[in-house]
C-alpha positions as CSV (number, residue, x, y, z in Angstrom):
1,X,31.6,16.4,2.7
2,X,28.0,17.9,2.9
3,X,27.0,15.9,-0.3
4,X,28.5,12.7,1.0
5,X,26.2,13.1,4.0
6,X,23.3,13.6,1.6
7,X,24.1,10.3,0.0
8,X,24.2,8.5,3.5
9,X,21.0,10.2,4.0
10,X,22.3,12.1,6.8
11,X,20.5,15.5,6.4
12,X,20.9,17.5,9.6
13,X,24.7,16.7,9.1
14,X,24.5,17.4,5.5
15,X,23.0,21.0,6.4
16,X,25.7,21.9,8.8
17,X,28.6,21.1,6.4
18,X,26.7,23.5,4.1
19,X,26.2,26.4,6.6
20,X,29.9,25.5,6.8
21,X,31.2,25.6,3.2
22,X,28.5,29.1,2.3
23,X,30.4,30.6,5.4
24,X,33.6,30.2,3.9
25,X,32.6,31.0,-0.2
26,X,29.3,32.5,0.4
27,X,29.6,32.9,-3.6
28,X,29.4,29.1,-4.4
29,X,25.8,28.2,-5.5
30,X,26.7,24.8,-5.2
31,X,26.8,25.0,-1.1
32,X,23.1,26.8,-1.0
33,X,21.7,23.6,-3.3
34,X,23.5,21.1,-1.2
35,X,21.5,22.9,2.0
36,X,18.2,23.2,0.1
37,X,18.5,19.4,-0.4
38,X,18.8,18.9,3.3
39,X,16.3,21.3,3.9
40,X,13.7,19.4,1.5
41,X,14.4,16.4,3.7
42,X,14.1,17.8,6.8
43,X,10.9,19.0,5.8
44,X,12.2,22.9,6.0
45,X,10.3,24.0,3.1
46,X,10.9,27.9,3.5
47,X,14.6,27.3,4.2
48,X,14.7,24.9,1.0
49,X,12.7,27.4,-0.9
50,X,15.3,30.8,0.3
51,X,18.3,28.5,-0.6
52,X,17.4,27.6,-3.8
53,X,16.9,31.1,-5.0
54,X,20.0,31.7,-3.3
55,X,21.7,29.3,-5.6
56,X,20.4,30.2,-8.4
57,X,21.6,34.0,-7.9
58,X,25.2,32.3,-7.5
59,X,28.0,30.7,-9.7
60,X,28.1,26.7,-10.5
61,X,24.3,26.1,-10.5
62,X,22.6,25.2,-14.3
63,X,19.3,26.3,-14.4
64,X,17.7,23.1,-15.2
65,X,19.3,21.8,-11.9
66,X,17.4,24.7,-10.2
67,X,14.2,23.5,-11.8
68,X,14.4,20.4,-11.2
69,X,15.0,20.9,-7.4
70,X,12.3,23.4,-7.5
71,X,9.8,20.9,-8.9
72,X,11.0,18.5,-6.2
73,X,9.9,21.3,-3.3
74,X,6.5,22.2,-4.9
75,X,5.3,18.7,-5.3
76,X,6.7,18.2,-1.5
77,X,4.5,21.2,-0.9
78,X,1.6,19.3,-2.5
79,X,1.4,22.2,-5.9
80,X,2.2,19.4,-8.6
81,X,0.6,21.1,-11.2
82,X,3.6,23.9,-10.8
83,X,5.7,21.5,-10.7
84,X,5.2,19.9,-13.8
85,X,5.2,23.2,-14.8
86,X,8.7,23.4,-13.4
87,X,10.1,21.1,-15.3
88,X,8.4,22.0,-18.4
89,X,10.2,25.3,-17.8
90,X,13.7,23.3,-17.2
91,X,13.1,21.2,-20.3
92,X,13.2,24.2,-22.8
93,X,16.6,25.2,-20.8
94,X,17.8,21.6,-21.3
95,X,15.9,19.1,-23.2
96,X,18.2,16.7,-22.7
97,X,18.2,16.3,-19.0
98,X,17.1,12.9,-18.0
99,X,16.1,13.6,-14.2
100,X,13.8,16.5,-15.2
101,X,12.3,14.0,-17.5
102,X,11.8,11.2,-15.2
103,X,10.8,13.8,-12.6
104,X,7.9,15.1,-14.7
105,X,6.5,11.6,-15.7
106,X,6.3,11.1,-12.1
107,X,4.6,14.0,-10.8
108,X,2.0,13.6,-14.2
109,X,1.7,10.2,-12.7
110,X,0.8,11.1,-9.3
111,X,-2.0,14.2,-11.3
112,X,-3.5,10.8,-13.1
113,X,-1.8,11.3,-16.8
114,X,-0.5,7.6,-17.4
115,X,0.2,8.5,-20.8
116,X,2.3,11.4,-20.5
117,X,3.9,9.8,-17.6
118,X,5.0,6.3,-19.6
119,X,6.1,9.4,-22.5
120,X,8.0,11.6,-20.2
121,X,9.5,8.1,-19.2
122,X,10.5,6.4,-21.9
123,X,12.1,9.9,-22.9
124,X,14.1,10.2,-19.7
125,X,15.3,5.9,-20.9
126,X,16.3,7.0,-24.3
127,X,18.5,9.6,-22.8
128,X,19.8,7.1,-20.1
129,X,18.5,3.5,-20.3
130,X,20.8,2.3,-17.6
131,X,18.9,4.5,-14.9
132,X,17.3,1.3,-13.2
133,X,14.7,3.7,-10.8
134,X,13.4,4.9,-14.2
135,X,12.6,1.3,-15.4
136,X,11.2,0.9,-12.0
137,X,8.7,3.8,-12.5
138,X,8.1,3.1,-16.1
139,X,7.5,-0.7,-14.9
140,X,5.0,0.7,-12.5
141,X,3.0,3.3,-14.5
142,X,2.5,0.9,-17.7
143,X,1.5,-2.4,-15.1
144,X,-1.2,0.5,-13.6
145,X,-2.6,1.1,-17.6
146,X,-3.1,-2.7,-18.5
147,X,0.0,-2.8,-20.5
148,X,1.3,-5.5,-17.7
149,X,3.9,-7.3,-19.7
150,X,5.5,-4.3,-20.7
151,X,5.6,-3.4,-16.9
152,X,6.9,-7.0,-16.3
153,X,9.4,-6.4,-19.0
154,X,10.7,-3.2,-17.6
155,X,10.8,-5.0,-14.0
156,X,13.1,-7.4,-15.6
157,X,15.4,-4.6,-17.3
158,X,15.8,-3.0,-13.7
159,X,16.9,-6.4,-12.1
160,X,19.5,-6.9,-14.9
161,X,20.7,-3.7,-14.2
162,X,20.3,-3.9,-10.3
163,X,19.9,-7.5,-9.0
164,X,19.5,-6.2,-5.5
165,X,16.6,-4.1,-5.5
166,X,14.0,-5.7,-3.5
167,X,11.1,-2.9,-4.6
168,X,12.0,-4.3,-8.3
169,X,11.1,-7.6,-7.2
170,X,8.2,-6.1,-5.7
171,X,6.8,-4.8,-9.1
172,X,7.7,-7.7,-10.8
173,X,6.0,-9.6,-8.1
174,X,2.9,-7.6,-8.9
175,X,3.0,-7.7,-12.5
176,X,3.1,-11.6,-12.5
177,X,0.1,-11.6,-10.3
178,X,-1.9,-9.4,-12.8
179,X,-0.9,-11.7,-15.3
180,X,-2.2,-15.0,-13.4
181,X,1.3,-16.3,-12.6
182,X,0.8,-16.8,-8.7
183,X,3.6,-19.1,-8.6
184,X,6.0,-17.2,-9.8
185,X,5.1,-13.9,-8.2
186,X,5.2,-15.5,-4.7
187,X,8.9,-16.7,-5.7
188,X,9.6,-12.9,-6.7
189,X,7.9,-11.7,-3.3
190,X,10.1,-14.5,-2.1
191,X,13.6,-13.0,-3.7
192,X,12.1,-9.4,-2.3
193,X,12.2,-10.7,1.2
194,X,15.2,-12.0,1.1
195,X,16.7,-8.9,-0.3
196,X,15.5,-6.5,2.5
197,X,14.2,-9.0,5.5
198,X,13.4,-5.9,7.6
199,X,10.7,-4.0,4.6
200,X,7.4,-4.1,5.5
201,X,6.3,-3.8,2.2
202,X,8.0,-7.2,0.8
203,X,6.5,-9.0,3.7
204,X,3.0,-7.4,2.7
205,X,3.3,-8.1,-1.0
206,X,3.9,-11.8,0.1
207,X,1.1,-12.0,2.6
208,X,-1.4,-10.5,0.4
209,X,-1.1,-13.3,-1.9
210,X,-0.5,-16.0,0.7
211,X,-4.1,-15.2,1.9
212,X,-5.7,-14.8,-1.6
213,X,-4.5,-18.2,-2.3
214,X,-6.0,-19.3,0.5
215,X,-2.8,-20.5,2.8
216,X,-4.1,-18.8,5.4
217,X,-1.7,-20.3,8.1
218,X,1.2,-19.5,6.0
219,X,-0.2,-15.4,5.0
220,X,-0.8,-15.6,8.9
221,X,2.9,-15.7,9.3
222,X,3.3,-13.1,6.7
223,X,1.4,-10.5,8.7
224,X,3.1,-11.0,11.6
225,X,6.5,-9.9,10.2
226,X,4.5,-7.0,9.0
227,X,3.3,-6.6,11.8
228,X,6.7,-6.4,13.5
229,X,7.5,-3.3,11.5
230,X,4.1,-1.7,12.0
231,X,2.2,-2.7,15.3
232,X,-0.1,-0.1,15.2
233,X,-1.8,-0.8,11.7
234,X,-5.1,-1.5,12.5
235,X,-5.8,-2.9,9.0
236,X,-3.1,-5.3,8.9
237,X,-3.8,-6.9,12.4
238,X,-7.4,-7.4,11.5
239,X,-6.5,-9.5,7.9
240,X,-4.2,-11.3,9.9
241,X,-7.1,-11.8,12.6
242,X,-9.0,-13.1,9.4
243,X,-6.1,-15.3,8.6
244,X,-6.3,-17.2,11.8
245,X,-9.9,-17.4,11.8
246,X,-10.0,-19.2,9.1
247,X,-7.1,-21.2,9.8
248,X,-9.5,-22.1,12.7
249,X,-7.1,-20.4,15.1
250,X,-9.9,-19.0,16.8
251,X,-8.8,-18.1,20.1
252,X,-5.6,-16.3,18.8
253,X,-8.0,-14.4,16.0
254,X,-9.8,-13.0,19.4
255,X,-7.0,-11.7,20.5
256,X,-5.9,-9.7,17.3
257,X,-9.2,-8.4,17.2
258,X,-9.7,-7.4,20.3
259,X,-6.1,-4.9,20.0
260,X,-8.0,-3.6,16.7
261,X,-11.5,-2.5,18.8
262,X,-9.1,-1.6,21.6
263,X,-8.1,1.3,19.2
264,X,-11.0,1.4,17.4
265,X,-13.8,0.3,19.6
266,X,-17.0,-0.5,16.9
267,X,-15.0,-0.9,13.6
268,X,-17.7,-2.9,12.2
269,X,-15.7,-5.8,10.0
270,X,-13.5,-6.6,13.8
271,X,-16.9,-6.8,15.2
272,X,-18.3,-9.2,12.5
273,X,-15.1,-11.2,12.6
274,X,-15.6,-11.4,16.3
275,X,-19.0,-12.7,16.0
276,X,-18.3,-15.3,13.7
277,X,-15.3,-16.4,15.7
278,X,-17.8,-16.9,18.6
279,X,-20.2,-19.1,16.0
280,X,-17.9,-21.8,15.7
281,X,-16.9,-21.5,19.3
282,X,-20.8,-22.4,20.1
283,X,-20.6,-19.0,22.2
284,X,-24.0,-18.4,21.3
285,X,-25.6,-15.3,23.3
286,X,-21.9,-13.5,22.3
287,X,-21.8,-14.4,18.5
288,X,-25.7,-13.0,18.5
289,X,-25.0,-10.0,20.0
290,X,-22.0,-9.3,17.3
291,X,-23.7,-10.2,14.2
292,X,-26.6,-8.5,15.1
293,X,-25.0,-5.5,15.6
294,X,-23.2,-5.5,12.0
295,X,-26.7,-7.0,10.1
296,X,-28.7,-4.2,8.6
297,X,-32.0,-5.0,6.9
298,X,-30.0,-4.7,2.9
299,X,-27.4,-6.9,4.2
300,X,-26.2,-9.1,1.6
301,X,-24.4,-11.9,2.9
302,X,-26.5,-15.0,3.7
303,X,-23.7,-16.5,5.3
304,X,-23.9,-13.6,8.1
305,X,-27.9,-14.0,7.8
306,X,-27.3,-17.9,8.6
307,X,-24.5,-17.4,11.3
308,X,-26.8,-15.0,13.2
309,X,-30.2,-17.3,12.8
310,X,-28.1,-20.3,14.0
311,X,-26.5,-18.1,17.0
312,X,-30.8,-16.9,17.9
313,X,-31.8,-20.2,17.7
314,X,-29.4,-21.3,20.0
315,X,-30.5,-19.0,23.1
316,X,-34.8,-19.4,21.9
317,X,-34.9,-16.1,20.1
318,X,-37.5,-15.9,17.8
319,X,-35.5,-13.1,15.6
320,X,-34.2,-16.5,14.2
321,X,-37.1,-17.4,12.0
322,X,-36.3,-13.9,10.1
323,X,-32.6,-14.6,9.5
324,X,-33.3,-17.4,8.3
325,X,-35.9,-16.5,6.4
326,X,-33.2,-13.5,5.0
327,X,-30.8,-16.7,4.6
328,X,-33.2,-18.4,2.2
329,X,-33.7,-15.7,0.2
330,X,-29.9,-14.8,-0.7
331,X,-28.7,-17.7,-0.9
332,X,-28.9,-19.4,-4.9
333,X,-30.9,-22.8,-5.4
334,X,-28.9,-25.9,-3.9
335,X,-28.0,-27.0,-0.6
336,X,-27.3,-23.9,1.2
337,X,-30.9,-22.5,0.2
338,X,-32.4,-25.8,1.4
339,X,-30.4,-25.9,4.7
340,X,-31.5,-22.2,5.2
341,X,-35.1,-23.2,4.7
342,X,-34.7,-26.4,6.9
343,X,-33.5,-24.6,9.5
344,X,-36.5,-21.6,9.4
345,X,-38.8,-24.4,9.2
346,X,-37.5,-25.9,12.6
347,X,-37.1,-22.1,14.3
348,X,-41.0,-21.8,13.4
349,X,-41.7,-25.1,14.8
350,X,-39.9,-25.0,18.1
351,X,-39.8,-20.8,18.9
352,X,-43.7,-20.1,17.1
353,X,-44.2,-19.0,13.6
């Protein structure tokens, strides 16, 4: 009973049905690993960490399976480099075990080592190449070293094997995007939503690429659903801020950004954002004030240099003439240099040179 809990992810349940079963055969290693699983999930480290040396004391635990579960609690721990060295331990006990394979590429992943994780990998596939998580991760490390239509190709082995897996549509998704298929990611992030409506993440792959393609109203959408799963992600509200501003939403972009400066009074991009909003609402004195208070003297973008000479001119400030000036500069040869310069030209004539 306690492992069927563990499956159902039930792990205070799964822990008592262990306390349970070690009460009544306090010989069985088998109980102590099912609790040290609970434990790991329950974020019990010490308990996991007594139970799993209690196991390992006992009958009906391998030794690899003790390594490998060990590994598991010292990466939980944060000590990856001892648990690599875990399973490199488990490995001469049993070379042939698949999951301290696949556990090892992951956690020489996570250290940085693409290469021995894609080997540790492919070594834990040759010993099981139905194991669709493994295609998943193999998909994932091989997409993150350039090799992205080998990553696509693993994608597409772990949707064969499990057409339902939304996060395999996820990493497909991604791999199509690196590869300059938009179309056809979007219809993967597509499947991905529909798979699991209520994942965050799908909805986030989806609007990331709404908004890079420049369907803002759509990626606007997007967000929101992500937002629904994560209201307090200050990140994602601004983007989708950004999404309505330039879907010329203006009024509702306010809004989203003035929740983000509610929590984060000053962030500096909500405050440009806000500034520009009030540019194209003609709220002059306001879009001043905010651009001016994100310009620094390197600032880069002539665009913001333009917005906040427009907004100066507007109320008679003289400060104008220089952002223009700063506009004219940045800006290459053609009609946005000549517009800059026009308008300098006019600040000097009307507000003093």
């Amino acid at each position: 009973m306690a492992w069927a809990h563990i499956v159902e992810g039930n792990h205070r349940e799964a822990a008592r049905c262990a306390d349970e079963a070690i009460a009544l055969a306090p010989e069985m290693g088998l109980a102590y690993l099912c609790r040290a699983q609970a434990r790991l999930e329950l974020g019990e480290f010490a308990g996991a960490d007594a139970d799993l040396r209690a196991a390992k004391e006992r009958k009906g635990v391998a030794s690899a399976g003790y390594r490998y579960w060990r590994a598991v609690l010292l990466d939980r721990e944060g000590k990856t480099d001892e648990a690599i060295a875990e399973t490199d331990v488990g490995l001469t006990e049993a070379s042939d075990w698949g999951d301290l394979h696949a556990a090892r590429g992951t956690y020489l992943w996570k250290k940085g080592d693409l290469v021995g994780a894609e080997g540790a990998f492919a070594r834990a596939l040759d010993l099981d190449p139905f194991d669709a998580s493994v295609h998943a991760l193999r998909g994932g490390v091989l997409s993150q070293a350039g090799k992205v239509t080998e990553g696509l190709a693993e994608y597409d082995e772990e949707i064969r094997l499990e057409p339902d897996r939304a996060e395999a549509q996820m990493g497909r998704g991604s791999c199509l995007e690196k590869l300059g298929r938009a179309d056809d990611a979007l219809a993967a992030y597509d499947k991905a939503v529909a798979l699991a409506p209520e994942d965050a993440n799908a909805h986030s792959y989806r609007a990331n690429l709404l908004y890079h393609l420049g369907r803002f109203e759509e990626a606007a959408k997007a967000y929101e659903r992500v937002l629904s799963k994560r209201p307090d992600d200050n990140d994602v509200r601004l983007i989708h801020a950004k999404c309505l501003y330039e879907a010329s939403k203006l009024d509702e972009a306010l809004g989203e950004i003035e929740v983000v400066l509610t929590k984060e009074p000053g962030k500096k991009n909500a405050v440009r954002l806000r500034g520009m909003c009030f540019y194209f609402m003609e709220r002059w004195a306001e879009a001043e004030r905010d651009l001016g208070a994100t310009i620094t003297p390197d600032e880069k973008d002539a665009t913001a240099w333009f917005m906040l000479g427009a907004s100066a001119f507007r109320v008679g400030d003289r400060a104008s003439i220089e952002a223009f000036r700063k506009a004219e500069e940045l800006y290459p040869a053609g009609p946005d240099r000549d517009r800059a310069r026009a308008a300098r030209e006019e600040a000097e004539r009307k507000l003093g040179g």
